[in-house]
Backbone as CSV, one residue per row, in Angstrom:
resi,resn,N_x,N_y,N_z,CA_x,CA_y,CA_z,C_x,C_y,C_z
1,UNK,71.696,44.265,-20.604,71.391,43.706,-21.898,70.471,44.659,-22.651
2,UNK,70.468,45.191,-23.962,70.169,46.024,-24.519,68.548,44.988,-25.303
3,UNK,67.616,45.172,-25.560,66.197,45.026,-25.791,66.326,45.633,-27.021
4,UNK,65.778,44.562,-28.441,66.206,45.025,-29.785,64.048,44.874,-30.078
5,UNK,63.385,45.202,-30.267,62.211,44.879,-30.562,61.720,45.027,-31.799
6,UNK,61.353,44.226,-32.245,60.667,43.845,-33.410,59.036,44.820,-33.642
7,UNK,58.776,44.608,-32.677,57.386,45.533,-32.607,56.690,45.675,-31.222
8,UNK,56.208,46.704,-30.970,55.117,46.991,-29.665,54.090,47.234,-30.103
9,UNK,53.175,47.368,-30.335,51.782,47.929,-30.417,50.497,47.596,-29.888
10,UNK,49.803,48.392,-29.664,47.964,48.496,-29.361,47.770,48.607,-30.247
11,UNK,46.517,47.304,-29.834,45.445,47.915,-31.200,43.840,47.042,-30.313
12,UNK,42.746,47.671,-30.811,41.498,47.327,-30.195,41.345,46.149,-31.182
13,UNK,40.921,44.891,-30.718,40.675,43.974,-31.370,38.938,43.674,-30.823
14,UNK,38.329,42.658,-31.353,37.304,42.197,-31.430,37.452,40.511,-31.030
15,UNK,36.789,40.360,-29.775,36.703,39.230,-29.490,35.637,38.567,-29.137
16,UNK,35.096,37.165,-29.522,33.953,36.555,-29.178,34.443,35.247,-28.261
17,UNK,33.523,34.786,-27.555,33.401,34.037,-26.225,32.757,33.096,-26.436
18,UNK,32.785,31.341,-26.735,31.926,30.734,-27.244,32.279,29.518,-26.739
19,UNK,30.904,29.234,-26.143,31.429,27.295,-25.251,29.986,27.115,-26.477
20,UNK,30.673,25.456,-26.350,29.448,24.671,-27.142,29.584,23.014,-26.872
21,UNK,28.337,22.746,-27.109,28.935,21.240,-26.799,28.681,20.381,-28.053
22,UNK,29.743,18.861,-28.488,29.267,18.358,-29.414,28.806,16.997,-28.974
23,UNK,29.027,15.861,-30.152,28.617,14.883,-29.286,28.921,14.159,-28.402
24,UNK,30.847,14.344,-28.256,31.645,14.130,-27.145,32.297,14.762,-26.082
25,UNK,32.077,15.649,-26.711,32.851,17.363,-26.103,32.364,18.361,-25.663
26,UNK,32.948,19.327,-24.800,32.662,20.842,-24.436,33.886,21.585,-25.319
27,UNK,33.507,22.460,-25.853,34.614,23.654,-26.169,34.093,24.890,-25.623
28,UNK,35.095,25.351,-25.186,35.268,26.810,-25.126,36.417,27.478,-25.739
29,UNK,35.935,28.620,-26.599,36.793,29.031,-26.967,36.860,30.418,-26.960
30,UNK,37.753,31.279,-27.380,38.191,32.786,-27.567,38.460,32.842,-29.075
31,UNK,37.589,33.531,-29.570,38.043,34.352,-30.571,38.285,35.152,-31.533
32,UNK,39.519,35.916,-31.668,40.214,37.385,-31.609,40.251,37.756,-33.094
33,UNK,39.749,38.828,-33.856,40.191,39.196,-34.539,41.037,40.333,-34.663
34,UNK,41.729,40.575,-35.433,42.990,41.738,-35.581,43.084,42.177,-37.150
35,UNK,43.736,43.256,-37.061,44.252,43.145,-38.551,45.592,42.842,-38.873
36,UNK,46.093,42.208,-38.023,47.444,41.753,-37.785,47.361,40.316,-38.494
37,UNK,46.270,39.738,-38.405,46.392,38.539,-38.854,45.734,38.206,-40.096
38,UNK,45.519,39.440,-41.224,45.667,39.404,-42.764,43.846,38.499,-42.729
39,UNK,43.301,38.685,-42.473,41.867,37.907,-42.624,41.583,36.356,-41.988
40,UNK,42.473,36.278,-41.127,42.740,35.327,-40.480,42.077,35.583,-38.937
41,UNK,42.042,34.456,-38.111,41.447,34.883,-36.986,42.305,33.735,-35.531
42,UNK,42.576,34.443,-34.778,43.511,33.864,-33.577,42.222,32.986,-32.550
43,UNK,42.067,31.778,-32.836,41.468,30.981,-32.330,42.013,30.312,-30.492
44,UNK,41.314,30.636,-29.783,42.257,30.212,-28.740,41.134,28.619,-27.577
45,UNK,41.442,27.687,-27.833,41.025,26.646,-27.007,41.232,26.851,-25.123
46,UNK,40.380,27.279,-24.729,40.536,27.966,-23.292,40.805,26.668,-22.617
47,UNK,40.378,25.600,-22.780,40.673,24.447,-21.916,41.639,23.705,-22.013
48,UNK,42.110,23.387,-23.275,43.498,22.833,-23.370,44.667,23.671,-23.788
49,UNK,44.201,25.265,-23.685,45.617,25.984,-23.559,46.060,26.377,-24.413
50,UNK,45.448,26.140,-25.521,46.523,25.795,-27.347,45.997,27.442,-28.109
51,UNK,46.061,27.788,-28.990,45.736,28.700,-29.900,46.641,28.443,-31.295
52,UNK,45.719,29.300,-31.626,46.371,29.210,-33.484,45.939,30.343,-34.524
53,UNK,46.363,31.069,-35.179,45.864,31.590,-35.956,44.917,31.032,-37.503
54,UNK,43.955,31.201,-37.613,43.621,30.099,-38.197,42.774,31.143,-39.537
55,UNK,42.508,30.342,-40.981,42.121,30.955,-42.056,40.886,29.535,-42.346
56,UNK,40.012,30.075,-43.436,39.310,29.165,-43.919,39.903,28.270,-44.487
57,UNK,41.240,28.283,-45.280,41.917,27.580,-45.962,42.904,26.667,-44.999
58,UNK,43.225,27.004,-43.819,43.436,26.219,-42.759,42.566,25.142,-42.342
59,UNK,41.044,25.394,-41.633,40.273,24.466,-41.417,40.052,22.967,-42.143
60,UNK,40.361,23.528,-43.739,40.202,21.672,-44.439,41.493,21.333,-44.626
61,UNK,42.945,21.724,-43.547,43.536,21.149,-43.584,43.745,20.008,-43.274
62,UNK,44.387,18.586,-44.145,43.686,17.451,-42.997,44.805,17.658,-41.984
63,UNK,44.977,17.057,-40.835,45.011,16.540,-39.873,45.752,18.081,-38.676
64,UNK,45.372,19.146,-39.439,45.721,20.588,-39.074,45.603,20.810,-37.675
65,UNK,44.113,20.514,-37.900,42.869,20.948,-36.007,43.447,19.795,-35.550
66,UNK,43.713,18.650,-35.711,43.970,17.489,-34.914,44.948,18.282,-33.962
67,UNK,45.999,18.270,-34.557,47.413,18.758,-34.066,47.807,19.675,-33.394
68,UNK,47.152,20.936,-34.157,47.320,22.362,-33.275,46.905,22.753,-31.780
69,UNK,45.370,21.723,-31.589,44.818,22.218,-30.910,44.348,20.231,-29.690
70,UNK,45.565,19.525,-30.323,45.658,18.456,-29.623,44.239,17.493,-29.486
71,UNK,43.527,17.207,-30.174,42.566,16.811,-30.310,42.170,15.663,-31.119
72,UNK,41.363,14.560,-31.106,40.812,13.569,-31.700,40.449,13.766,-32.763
73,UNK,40.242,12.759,-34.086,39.710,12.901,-35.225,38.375,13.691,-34.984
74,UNK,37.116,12.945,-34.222,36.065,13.278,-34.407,35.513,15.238,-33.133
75,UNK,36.848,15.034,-32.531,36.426,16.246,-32.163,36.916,17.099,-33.016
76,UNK,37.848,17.114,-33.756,38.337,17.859,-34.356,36.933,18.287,-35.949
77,UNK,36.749,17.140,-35.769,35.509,17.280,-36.817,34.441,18.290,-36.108
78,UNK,34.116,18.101,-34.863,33.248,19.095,-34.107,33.718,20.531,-34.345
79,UNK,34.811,20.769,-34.108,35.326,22.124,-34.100,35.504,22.410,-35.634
80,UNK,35.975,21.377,-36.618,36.219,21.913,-37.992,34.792,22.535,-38.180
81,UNK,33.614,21.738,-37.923,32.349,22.211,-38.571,32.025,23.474,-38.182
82,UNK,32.158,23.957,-36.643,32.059,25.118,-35.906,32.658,26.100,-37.015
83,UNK,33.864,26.302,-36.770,34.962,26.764,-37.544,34.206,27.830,-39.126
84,UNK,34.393,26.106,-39.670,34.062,26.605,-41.461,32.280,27.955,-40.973
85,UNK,31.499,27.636,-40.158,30.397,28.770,-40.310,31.235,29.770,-39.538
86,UNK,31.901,29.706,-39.161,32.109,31.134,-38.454,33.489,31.819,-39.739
87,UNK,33.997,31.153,-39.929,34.545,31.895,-40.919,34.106,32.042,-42.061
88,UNK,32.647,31.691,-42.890,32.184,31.871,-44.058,31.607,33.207,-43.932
């Protein structure tokens, strides 16, 4: 079978490492920036597995974080708040 690829590449990215706790929750998370992802940043939930590429204009999506990253209203509120300072 012949391998048609769309793209290969390296590239050095920048990644941060961040557990926190809120008032119901632990998160840990990963995350990656690139320039692959246009000012955007690849958010990755280490405990439930999920990732997303995510923008500021993403975060007040409503029910966005719920979904992507499988999560409750009010945790999702934990992580939205996280979120919006790290991307301002």
């Amino acid at each position: 079978m012949e391998r048609f690829y769309l793209y290969d590449d390296v590239e050095d990215t920048k990644t941060r490492f961040v557990g926190f706790t809120g008032e119901s929750q632990r998160y840990d998370l990963a995350i990656s920036q690139s320039s692959r992802f246009f000012g955007k940043v690849l958010v990755m939930d280490i405990q439930y597995g999920r990732a997303a590429i995510i923008g500021p204009d993403d975060v007040d999506e409503p029910g966005y974080l719920e979904h992507i990253f499988n999560r409750s209203e009010e945790e999702a509120l934990e992580l939205r708040d996280y979120l919006r300072e790290l991307l301002s």
